[in-house]
C-alpha positions in Angstrom: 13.0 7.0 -17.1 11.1 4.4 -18.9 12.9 2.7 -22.0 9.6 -0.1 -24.1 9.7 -2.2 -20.4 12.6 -1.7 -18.9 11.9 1.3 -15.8 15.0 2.5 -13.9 14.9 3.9 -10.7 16.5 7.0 -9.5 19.5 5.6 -8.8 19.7 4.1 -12.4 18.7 0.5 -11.2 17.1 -1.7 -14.1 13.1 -2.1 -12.1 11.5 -5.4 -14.5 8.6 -4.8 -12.7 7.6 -1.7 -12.3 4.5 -0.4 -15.0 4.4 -4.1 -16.1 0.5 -5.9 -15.7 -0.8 -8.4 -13.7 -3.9 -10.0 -14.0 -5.1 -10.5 -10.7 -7.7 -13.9 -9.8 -10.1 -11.3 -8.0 -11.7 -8.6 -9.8 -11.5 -5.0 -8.7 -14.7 -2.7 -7.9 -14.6 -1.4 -11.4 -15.1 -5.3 -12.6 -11.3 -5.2 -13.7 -8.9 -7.7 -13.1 -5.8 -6.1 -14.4 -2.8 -4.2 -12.5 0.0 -2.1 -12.8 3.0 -2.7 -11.1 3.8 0.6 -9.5 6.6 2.2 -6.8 6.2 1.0 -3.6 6.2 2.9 -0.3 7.3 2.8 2.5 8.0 -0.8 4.1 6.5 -1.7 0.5 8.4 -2.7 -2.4 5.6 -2.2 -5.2 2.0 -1.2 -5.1 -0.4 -3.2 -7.5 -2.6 -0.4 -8.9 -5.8 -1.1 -11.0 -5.6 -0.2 -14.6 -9.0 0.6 -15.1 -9.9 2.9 -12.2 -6.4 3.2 -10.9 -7.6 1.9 -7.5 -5.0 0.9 -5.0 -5.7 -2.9 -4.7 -2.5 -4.5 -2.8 0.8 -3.8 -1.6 4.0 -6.3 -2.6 6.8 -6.9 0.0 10.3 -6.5 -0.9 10.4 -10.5 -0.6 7.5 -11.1 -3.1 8.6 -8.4 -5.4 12.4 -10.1 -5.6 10.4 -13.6 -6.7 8.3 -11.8 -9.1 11.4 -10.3 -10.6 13.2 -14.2 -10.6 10.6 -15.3 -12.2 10.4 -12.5 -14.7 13.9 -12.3 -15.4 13.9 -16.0 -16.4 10.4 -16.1 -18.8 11.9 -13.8 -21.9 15.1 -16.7 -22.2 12.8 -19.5 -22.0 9.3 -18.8 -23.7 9.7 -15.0 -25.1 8.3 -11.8 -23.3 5.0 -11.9 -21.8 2.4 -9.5 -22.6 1.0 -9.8 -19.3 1.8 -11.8 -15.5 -0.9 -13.4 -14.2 -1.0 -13.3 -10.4 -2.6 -15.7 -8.4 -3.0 -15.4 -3.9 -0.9 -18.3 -3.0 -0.3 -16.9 0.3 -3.8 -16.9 1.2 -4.5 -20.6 0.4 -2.0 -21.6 2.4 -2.8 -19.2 5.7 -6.6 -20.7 5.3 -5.0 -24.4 5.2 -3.0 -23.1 8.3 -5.9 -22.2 9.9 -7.8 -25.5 9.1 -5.5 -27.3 11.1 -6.1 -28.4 14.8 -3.9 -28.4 17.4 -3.8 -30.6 20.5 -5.0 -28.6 23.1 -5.2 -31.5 25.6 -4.5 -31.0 29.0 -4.3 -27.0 28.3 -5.8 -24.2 29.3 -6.2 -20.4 29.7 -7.4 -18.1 32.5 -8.4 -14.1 31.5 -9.2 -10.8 33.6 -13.0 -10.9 34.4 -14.0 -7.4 32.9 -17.6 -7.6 33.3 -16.7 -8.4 37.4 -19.6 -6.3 39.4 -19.9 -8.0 42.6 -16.6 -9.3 45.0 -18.1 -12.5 45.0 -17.2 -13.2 41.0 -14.7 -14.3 40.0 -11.3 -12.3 39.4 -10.2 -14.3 36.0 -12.1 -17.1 34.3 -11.5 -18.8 31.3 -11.7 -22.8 29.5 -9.2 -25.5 30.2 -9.0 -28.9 29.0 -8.2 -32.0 31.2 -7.7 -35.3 29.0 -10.1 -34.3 26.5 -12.6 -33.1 28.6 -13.8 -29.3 28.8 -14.1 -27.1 31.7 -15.4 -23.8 32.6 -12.1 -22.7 35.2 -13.0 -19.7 37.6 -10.1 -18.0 40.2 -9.9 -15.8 43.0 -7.0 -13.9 43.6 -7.2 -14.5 47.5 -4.4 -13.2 50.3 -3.3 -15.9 53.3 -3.4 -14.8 56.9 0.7 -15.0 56.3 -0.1 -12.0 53.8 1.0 -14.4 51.1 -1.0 -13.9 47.8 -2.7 -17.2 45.7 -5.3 -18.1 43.7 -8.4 -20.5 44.5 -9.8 -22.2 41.7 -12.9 -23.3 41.3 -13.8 -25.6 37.8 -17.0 -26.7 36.1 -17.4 -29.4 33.2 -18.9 -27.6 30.1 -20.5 -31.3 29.5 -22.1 -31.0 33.0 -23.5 -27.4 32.8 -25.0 -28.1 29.3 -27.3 -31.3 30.6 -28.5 -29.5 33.6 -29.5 -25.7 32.8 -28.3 -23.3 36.0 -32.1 -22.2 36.4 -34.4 -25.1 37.5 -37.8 -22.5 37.7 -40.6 -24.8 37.8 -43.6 -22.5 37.6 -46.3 -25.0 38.9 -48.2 -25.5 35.2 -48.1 -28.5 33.4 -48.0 -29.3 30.0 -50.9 -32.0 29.8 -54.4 -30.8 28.6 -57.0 -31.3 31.4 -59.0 -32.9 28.7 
């Protein structure tokens, strides 16, 4: 039931939200950047729906949709009802700043499950590891001891020292020097 911009629920709870407009910072297919506020669902709280085209554009969690409604419920007291909410990504600026950051990886490393392995004498994991700085290639063998105990041989390679001198050293007898 929808009373001017109040919506209630079907259990009679007051929604602030819900058919309410957001202007999103990114513009839909249509070239809109405006949104409705609809029901949620599932795991979802809300759905942001465009107005235009009426194109799903994101889902709100219950956690985002409980701020939105804060914030909402606050706005009317202090500066008068909004026509519109504009709605800016925040949680995407800060997962790219997340992922700008480095980690110290010194002195760590990782071995995987050779996949491409077609011969017995390749190696049965491989991977990278890094010893005070310095990168290596890491290759293992899972190998059994005449005890019948099982272990792993390692065998590693710096990334510096394979990059300087190329694995193929073909030397095809021609020179590069013109004869005349």
């Amino acid at each position: 039931m929808t009373t001017g911009w109040q919506v209630l629920d079907l259990f009679g709870r007051h929604e602030p939200l819900l058919n309410r407009t957001l202007c999103m910072d990114q513009v839909c297919g249509c070239g809109s950047n405006v949104t409705l506020i609809c029901p949620g669902r599932g795991p979802h709280a809300a759905e942001l729906r465009c107005r235009n085209c009426d194109r799903h554009r994101q889902w709100l969690s219950h956690e985002d949709y409980r701020t939105c409604g804060a914030v909402l419920a606050e706005i009317p007291g202090r500066f008068g009802e909004p026509a519109e909410i504009s709605y800016r990504v925040i949680k995407q600026k800060r997962t790219e700043a997340m992922a700008t950051e480095q980690y110290d990886n010194t002195n760590r490393g990782a071995l995987f499950k050779n996949t491409d392995k077609t011969d017995a004498k390749h190696a049965d994991y491989r991977g990278e590891i890094n010893v005070n700085g310095e990168q290596f290639w890491i290759n293992a063998w899972l190998r059994t001891s005449k005890k019948g105990t099982k272990f792993l041989s390692l065998s590693v390679k710096s990334k510096a020292a394979t990059a300087t001198n190329p694995k193929s050293t073909f030397d095809d007898g021609l020179s590069d020097e013109a004869p005349f």
